[in-house]
C-alpha positions in Angstrom: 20.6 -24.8 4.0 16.7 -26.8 4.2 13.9 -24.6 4.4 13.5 -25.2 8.0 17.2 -24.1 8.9 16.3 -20.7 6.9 13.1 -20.5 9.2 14.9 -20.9 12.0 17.9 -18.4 10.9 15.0 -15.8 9.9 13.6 -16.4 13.3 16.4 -15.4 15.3 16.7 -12.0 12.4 13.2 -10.7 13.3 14.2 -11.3 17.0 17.0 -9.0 16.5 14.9 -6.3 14.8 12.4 -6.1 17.2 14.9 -5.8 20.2 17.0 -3.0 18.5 14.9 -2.1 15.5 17.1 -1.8 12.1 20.4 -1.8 12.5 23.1 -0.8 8.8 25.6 -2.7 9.9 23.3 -5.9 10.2 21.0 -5.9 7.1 19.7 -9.2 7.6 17.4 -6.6 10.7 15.2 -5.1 7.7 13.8 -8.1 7.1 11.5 -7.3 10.0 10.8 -3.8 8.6 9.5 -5.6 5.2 7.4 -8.0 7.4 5.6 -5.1 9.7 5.2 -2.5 6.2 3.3 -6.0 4.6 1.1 -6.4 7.4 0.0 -2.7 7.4 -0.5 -3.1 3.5 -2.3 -6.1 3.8 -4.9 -4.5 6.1 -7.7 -4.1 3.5 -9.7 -2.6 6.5 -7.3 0.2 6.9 -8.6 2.7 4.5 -5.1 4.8 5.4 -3.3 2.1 5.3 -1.0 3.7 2.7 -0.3 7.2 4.7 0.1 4.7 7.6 2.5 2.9 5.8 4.9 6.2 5.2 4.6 7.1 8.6 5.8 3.5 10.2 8.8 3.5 7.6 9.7 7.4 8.8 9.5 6.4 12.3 12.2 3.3 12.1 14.5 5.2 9.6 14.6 8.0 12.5 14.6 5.6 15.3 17.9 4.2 12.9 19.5 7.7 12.8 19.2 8.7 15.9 21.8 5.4 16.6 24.1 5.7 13.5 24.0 8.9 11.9 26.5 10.9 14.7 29.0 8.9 13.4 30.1 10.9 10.7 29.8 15.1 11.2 27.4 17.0 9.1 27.8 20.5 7.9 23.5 20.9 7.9 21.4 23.4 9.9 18.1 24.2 10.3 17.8 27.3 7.4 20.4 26.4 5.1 17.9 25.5 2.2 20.4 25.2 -0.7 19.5 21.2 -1.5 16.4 21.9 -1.6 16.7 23.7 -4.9 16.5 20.5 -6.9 13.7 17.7 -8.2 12.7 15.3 -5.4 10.7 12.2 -5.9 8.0 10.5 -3.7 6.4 7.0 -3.3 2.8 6.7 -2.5 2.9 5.7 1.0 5.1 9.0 1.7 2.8 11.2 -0.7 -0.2 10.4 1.6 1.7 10.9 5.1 2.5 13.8 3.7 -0.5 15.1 2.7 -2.1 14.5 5.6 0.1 17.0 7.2 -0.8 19.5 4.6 -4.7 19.0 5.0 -4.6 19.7 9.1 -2.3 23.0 8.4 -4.9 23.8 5.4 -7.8 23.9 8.2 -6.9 27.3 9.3 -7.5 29.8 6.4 -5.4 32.4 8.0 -2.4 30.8 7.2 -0.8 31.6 4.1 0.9 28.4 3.1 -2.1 26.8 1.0 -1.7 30.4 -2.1 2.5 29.8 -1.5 2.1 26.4 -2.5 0.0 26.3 -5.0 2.1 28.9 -6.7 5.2 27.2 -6.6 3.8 23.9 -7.3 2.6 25.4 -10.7 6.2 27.0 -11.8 8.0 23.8 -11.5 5.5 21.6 -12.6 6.7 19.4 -15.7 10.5 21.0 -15.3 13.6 18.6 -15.1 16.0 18.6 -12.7 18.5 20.6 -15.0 15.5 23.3 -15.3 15.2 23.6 -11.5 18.8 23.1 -10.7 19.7 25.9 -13.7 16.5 28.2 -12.2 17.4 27.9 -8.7 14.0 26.8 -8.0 12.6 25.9 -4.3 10.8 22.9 -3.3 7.5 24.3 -2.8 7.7 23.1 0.5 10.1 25.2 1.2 9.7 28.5 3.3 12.4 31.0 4.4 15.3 28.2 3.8 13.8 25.9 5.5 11.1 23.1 5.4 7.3 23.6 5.8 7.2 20.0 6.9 10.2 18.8 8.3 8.7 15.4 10.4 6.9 14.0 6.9 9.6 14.9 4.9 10.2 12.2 1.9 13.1 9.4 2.7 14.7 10.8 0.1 14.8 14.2 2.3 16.1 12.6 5.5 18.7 10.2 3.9 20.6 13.8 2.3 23.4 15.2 4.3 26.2 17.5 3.5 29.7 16.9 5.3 30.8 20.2 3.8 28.5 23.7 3.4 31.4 24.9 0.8 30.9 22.1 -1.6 26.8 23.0 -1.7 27.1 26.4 -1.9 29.7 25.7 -5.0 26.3 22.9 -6.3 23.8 25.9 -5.9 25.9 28.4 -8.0 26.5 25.6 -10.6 30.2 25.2 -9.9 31.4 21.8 -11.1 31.7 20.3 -7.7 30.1 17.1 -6.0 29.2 17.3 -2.4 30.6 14.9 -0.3 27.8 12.9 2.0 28.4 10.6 5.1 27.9 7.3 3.7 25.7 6.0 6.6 23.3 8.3 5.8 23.5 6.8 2.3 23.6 3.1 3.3 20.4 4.0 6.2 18.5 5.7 3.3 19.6 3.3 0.9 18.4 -0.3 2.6 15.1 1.2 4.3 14.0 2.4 0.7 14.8 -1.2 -0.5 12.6 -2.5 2.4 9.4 -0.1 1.3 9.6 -1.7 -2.1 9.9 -5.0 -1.2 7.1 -4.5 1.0 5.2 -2.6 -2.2 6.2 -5.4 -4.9 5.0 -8.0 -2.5 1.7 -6.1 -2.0 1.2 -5.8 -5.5 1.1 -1.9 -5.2 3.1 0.6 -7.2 6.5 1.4 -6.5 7.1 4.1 -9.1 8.7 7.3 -7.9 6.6 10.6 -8.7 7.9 14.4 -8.4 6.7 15.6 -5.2 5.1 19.0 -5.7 2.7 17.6 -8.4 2.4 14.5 -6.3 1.2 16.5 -3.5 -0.9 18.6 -5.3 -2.8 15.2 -6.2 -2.6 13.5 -3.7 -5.0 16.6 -1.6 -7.8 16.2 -3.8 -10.8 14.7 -2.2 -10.7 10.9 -1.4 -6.9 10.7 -3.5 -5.9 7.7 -1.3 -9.2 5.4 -1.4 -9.0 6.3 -5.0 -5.7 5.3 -5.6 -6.1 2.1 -3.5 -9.3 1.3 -5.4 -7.1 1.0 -8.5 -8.0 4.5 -10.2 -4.2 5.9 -11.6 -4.0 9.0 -10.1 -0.7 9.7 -10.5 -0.3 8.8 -14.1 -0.2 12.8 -15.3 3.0 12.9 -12.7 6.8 13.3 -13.5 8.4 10.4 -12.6 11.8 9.8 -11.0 14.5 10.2 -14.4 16.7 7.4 -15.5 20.0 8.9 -15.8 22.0 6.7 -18.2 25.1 6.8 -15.7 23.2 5.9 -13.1 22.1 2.4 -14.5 24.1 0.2 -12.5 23.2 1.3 -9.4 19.3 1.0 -10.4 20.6 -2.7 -11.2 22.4 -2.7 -7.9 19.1 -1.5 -5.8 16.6 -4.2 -7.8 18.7 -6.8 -7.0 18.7 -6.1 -3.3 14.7 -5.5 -3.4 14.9 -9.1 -4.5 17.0 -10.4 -1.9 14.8 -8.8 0.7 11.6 -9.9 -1.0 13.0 -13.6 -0.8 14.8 -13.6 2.4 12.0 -12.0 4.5 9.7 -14.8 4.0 12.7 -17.5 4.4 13.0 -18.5 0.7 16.6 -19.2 -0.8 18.0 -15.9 -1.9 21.3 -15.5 -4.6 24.9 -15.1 -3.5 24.6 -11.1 -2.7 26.7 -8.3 -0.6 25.0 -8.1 2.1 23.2 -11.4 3.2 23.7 -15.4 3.4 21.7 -17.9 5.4 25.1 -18.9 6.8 26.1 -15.4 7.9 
C-alpha cells in the first residue's frame, strides 16, 4: 500500500475514534488515543502537561469500560480490598494525576490520611512483591478495604478484575491458585497502556514503571513534575516494575505492539502483526 493509501486508511481510523472513542475489538481506534496523548505531551506550555496526560488516558479507558467491560461478570465490590495486597507500578503521567489528588485532600489538616500514608509508604518501601504478598501488606492507598482514591487509580488498578472472590481469597492466604480475570478487562488495559507508551517513546519521555507508594511519595514534593519535565531524575531512587523471567515473552509481545502503534499512528508501514494491517 503507497503512503498516501495509508493516509487515507489512517484517516478514516481517527474518524472512527473520535465518533466512538476506543473500541477492543477494533485496535486500529487507539491510534487516535496515541495522536491526542502526543499533542498534550507536546504542549511545552502546559506546565501539567504530564498529570494532564494521566487524566485524558483514565478518562478514554473508562469511557471504554463503561461499553465493554459488562460483557463478562465480575465477582468485585466496593470493600473487598484483597488485590490490593500486592506491588503495583505507576508511569509518570499517572503518578502526577495522582498526586494531584493527594495534595487537594492534604489541604485540610484534620484529615488523617496524610500520617496513614506516610506510615505505610515507609513499611513497604524497597520490599518485593513476594515480601508484600508473604506480609499481607496494603497499598498505602488503601483504607478500610477499599481505595483512598478510587477515580486516579493507576491503569494497572482499573484493568484488574476478579470473575471469582473464592480464587482471591485462596491468592491472599497464599494457596496455590491463579485467579481467573475477564479477558476484556485484560485486552482494554492491555492496548490503552500500549497507547501511553507510544505516545511517551514518541515524546521522548520516560516510560519506565515505578512502585507506586514511593512514587507517590516523590512525586508530592514541591515542584516534582516541572522538575521531572526539566530533566532532573526524580524517580531514579524508585523500585521499578520486576522482570519476571516467565514473563519475558509477553514483555516481547507488548514492545512489539508499542511499535506497531508508534508506526501506524502517524501512517508509516508497520510489520505483519495480530492486530493491524493497512488492508484490514
Amino acid at each position: 500500500m503507497s503512503r498516501d493509501q495509508r493516509r487515507l486508511t489512517l484517516k478514516g481510523y481517527l474518524k472512527e475514534y473520535e465518533r466512538g472513542g476506543f473500541s477492543p475489538d477494533r485496535p486500529p481506534t487507539l491510534f487516535g488515543l496515541v495522536r491526542e496523548l502526543v499533542d498534550i505531551l507536546e504542549d511545552s506550555k502546559n506546565p501539567k502537561r504530564m498529570g494532564d496526560a494521566g487524566a485524558h488516558l483514565y478518562k478514554v479507558y473508562d469511557t471504554c469500560a463503561k461499553k465493554y467491560a459488562g460483557r463478562e461478570a465480575v465477582a468485585c465490590k466496593k470493600g473487598c480490598g484483597y488485590c490490593c495486597h500486592t506491588l503495583v507500578t505507576i508511569t509518570a503521567p499517572e503518578i502526577f494525576v495522582l498526586a494531584r489528588a493527594v495534595q487537594e485532600r492534604w489541604k485540610h489538616p484534620e484529615d488523617s490520611f496524610k500520617a496513614d500514608f506516610e506510615k505505610a509508604e515507609a513499611g513497604t518501601r524497597g520490599l518485593t512483591l513476594l515480601q508484600r504478598q508473604t506480609g499481607r501488606l496494603a497499598c498505602p492507598l488503601l483504607s478500610e478495604s477499599s481505595c483512598s482514591f478510587y477515580m486516579p487509580r493507576p491503569l494497572t488498578c482499573r484493568g484488574y478484575a476478579s470473575t471469582s472472590l473464592p480464587a482471591c481469597l485462596d491468592l491472599y492466604n497464599h494457596a496455590v491458585n491463579n485467579v481467573p480475570h475477564p479477558l476484556i478487562n485484560q485486552a482494554m488495559r492491555s492496548f490503552i497502556f500500549a497507547g501511553l507508551h507510544a505516545a511517551l517513546g514518541l515524546t521522548g519521555f520516560d516510560t519506565r514503571e515505578f512502585e507506586l507508594g514511593h512514587a507517590l511519595h516523590v512525586a508530592l514534593q514541591p515542584r516534582a513534575e516541572a522538575r521531572w519535565l526539566a530533566g532532573e531524575a526524580i524517580f531514579d531512587g524508585v523500585a521499578q516494575a520486576e522482570q519476571a523471567p516467565e514473563r519475558a515473552q509477553g514483555r516481547q509481545d507488548f514492545q512489539f505492539l508499542v511499535q506497531v502503534l508508534k508506526d501506524g499512528a502517524y501512517g508509516k508501514d508497520v510489520p505483519a502483526n495480530p492486530w493491524f494491517g493497512w488492508t484490514s
